[in-house]
C-alpha positions as CSV (number, residue, x, y, z in Angstrom):
1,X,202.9,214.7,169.9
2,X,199.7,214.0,168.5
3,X,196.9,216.1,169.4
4,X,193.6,215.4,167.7
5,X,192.2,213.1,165.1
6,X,189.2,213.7,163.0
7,X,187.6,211.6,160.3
8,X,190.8,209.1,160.9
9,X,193.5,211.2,160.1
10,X,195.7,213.2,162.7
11,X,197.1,216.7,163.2
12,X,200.6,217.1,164.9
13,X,201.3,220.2,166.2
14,X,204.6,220.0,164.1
15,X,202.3,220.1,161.1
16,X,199.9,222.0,162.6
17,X,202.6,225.0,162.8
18,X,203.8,224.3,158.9
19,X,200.0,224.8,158.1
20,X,199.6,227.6,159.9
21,X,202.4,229.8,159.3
22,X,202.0,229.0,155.3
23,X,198.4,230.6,156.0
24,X,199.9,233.7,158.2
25,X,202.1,234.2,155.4
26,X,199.9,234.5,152.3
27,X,197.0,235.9,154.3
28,X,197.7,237.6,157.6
29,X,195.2,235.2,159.2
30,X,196.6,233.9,162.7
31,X,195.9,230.6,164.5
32,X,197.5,230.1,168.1
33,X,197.7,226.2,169.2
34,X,194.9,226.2,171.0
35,X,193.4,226.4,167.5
36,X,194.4,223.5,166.1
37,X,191.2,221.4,166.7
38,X,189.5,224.0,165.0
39,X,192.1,224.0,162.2
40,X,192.0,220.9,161.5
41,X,188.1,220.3,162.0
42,X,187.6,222.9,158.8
43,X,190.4,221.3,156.7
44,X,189.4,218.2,156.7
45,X,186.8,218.2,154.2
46,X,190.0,219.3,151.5
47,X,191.3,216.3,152.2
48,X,188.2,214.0,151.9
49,X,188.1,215.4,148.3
50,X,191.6,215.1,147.6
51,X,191.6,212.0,149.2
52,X,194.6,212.6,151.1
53,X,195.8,210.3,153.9
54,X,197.5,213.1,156.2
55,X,197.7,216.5,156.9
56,X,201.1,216.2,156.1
57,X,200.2,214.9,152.4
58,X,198.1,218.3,152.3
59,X,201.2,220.0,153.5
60,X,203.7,218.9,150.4
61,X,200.5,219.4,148.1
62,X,199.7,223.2,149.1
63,X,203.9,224.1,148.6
64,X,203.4,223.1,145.2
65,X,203.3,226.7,143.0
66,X,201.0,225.4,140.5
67,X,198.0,224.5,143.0
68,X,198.9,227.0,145.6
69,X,196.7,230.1,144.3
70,X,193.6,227.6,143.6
71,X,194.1,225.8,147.1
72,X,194.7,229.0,149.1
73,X,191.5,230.2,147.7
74,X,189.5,227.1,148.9
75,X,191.3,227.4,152.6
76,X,190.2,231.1,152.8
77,X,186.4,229.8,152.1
78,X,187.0,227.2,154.8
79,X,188.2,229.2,157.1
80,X,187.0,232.2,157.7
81,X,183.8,232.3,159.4
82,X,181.1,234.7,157.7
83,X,179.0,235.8,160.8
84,X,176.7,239.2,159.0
85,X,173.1,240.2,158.5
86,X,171.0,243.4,157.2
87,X,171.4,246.4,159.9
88,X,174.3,244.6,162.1
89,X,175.4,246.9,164.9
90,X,172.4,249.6,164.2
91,X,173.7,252.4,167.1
92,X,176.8,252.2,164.5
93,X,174.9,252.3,161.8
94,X,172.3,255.1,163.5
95,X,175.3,257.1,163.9
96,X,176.4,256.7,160.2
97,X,172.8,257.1,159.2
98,X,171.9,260.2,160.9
99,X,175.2,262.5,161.4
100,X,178.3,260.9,159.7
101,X,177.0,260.7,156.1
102,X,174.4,264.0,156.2
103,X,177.4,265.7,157.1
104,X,179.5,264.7,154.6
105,X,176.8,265.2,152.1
106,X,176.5,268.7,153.3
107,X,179.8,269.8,153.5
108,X,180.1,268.3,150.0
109,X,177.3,269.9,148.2
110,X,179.1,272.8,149.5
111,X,182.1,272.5,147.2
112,X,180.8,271.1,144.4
113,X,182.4,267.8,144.9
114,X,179.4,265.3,144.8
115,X,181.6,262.1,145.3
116,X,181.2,259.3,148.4
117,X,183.5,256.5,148.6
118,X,182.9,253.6,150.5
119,X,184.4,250.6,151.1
120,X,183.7,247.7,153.3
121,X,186.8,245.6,153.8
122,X,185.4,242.5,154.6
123,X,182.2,242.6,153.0
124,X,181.3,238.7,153.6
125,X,178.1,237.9,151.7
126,X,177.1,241.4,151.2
127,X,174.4,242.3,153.8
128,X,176.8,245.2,155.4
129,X,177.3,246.8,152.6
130,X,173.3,246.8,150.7
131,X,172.3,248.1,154.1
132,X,175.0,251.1,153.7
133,X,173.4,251.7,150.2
134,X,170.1,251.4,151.1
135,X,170.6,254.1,154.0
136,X,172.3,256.6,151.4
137,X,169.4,255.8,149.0
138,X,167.2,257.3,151.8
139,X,169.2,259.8,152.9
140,X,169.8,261.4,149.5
141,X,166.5,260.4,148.3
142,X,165.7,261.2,144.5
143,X,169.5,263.0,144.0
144,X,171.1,259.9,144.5
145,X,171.9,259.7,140.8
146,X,173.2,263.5,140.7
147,X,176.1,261.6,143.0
148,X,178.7,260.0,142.1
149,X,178.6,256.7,144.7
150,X,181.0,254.3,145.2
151,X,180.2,251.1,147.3
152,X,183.0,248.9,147.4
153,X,183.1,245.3,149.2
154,X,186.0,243.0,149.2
155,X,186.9,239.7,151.2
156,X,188.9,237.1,150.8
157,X,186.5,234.4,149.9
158,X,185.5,234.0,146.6
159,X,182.5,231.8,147.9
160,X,181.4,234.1,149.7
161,X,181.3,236.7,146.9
162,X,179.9,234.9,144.6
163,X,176.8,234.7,147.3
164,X,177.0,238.5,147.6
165,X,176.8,239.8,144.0
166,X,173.7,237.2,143.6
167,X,172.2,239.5,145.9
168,X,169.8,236.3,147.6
169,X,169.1,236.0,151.1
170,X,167.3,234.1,153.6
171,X,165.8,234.7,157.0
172,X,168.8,234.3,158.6
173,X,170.0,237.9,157.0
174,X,167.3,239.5,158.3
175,X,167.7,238.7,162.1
176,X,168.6,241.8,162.6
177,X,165.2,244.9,162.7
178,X,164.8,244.9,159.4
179,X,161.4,247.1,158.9
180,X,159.0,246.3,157.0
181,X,159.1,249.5,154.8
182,X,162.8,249.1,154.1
183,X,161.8,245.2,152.6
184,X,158.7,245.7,150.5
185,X,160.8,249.2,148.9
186,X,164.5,247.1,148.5
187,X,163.7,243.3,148.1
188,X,161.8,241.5,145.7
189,X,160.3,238.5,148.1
190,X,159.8,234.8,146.5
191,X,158.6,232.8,149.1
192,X,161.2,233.0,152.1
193,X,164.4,234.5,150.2
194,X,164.7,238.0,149.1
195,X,166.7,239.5,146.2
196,X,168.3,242.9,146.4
197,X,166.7,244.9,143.9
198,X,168.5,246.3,141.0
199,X,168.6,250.2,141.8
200,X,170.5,249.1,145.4
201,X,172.4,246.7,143.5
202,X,173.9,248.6,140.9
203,X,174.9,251.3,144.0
204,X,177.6,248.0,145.0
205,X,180.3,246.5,143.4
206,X,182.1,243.4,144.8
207,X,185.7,241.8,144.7
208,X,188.5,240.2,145.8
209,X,190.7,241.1,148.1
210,X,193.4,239.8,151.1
211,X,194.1,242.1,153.6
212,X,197.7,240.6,153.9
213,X,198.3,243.4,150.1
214,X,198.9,246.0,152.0
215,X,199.7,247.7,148.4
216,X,196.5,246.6,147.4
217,X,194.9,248.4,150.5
218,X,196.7,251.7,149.8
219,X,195.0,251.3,146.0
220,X,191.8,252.4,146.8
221,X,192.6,255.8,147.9
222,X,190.5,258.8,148.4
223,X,188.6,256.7,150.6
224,X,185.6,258.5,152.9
225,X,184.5,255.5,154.8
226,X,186.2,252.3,155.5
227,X,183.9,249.2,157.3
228,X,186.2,246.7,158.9
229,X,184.0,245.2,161.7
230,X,184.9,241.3,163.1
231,X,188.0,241.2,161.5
232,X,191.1,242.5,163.5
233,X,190.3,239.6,165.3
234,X,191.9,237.1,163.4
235,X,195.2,239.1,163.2
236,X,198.3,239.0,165.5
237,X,199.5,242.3,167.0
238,X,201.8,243.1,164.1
239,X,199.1,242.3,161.5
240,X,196.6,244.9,162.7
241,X,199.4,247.8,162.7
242,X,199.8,246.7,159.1
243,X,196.4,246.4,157.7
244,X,196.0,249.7,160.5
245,X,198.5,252.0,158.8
246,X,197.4,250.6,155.2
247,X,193.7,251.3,155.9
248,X,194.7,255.2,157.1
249,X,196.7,256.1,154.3
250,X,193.3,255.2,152.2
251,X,191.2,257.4,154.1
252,X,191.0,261.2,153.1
253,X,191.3,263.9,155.9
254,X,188.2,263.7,157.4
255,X,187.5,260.3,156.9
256,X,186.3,257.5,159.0
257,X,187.4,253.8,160.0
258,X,184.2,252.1,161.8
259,X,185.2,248.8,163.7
260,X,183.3,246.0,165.1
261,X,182.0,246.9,168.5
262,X,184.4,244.4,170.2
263,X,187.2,245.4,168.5
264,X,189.3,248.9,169.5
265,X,192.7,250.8,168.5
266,X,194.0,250.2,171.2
267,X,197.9,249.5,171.1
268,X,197.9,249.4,167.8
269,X,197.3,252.6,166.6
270,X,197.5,255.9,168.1
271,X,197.0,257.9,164.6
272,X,193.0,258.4,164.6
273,X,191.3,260.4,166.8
274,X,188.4,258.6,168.6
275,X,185.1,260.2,168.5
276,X,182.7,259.0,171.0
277,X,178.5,259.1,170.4
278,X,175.8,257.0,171.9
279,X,176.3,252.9,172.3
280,X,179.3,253.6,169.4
281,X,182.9,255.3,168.7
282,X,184.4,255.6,165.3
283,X,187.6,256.0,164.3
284,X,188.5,259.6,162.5
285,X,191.7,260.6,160.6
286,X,192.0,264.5,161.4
């Protein structure tokens, strides 16, 4: 049965289903059918430049094992949708800002033990995680360099981190409150785009990485905070227990999972304990 057309080409839902389970399977992303428009409406372009006649031509050309890597790469760009800006979700981030991290700081200085690891685990075009480092730049003021900081962002899109580590953003990253003290101190403005400057930047490091590794996620251990916000949502059931479990064994004792404010733990995971403060909960591993 045919089910859409688009730019003169049509998507079966036959096809439809090989597409998307090849794409569940490398990357843990999940479309239902009543995605397919949507699918197929973000595909098309590949095959425009392939100049491909059907999806199923695309199909027989993405099994191949010497384009796969390279194509899967360009379908993760096409696909995922990267929806962040400067200060996102600030009752989260006032929460992070004003208890989480001072406390960890304290406790720290404490021991001895001067080290923060952060990592946001779909860091997009980088807005999340320069706001993170621009908060710990106040919050430890002129000591920041007597710390040993690591702010890590991943995603799956190598577009999109490319955009990141240029560290160059419009007006649309700033549609959050932004004040004007925190962009004349971190941004260097030319006209209407802004540039991270360099002390914030060199805080950050960015790279790739699919959710679907789950070895890969258990890697960066030793983990204090882990950023994870809008993405659970493009997982089925038994992909978020996955990336769920992964993510936990990452995080020291102690340590925190913070989710988009739509998204919850529920049925999924019963391992953190949920701590509740104003407009915000966070995730905790006791």
């Amino acid at each position: 049965m045919i089910l859409s057309q688009k730019n003169g080409r049509k998507l079966s839902l036959e096809v439809f289903k090989q597409l998307r389970d090849m794409i569940y399977e490398k990357s843990g992303i999940f479309f239902p059918e009543n995605k397919l428009y949507l699918l197929e409406g973000r595909l098309g372009s590949r095959l425009n430049e392939l100049e491909m006649e059907s999806f199923q031509e695309y199909v027989t050309y993405l099994k191949r094992l010497s384009v796969q890597a390279t194509e899967l790469k360009k379908i993760y760009s096409l696909i995922t949708i990267n929806e962040t800006y400067f200060f996102r979700y600030p009752k989260q981030l006032d929460v992070f800002e004003k208890t989480l991290f001072p406390d960890l700081v304290k406790e720290r200085s404490k021991t001895g033990n001067k080290r923060v690891n952060i990592w946001s685990a779909a860091s997009s075009s980088g807005e999340e995680l320069f706001t993170l480092a621009m908060m710990m730049k106040e919050n430890l003021g002129i000591s920041t360099n007597r710390w040993n900081i690591a702010l890590k962002g991943t995603d799956i899109s190598h577009r999109i981190l490319d955009i990141a580590r240029k560290a160059e953003y419009g007006r649309n990253s700033f549609r959050g409150t932004v004040s004007t003290y925190y962009k004349s101190k971190y941004f260097t403005a030319d006209g209407d785009r802004y540039t991270v400057k360099d002390d914030i930047r060199n805080m950050v490091k960015f790279d790739y990485l699919n959710l679907n590794d789950v070895n890969a996620i258990r890697s960066n251990r030793g983990l204090d905070f882990i950023f994870c916000r809008n993405v659970l949502i493009y997982f089925d059931k038994e992909m978020k227990k996955r990336v769920i479990r992964a993510f936990y064994d990452a995080l020291n004792h102690g340590g925190y999972l913070l989710l988009g404010e739509a998204e919850s733990l529920h049925g999924v995971s019963s391992a953190f304990k949920v701590e509740h403060f104003p407009g915000a909960f966070i995730y905790k591993k006791e």
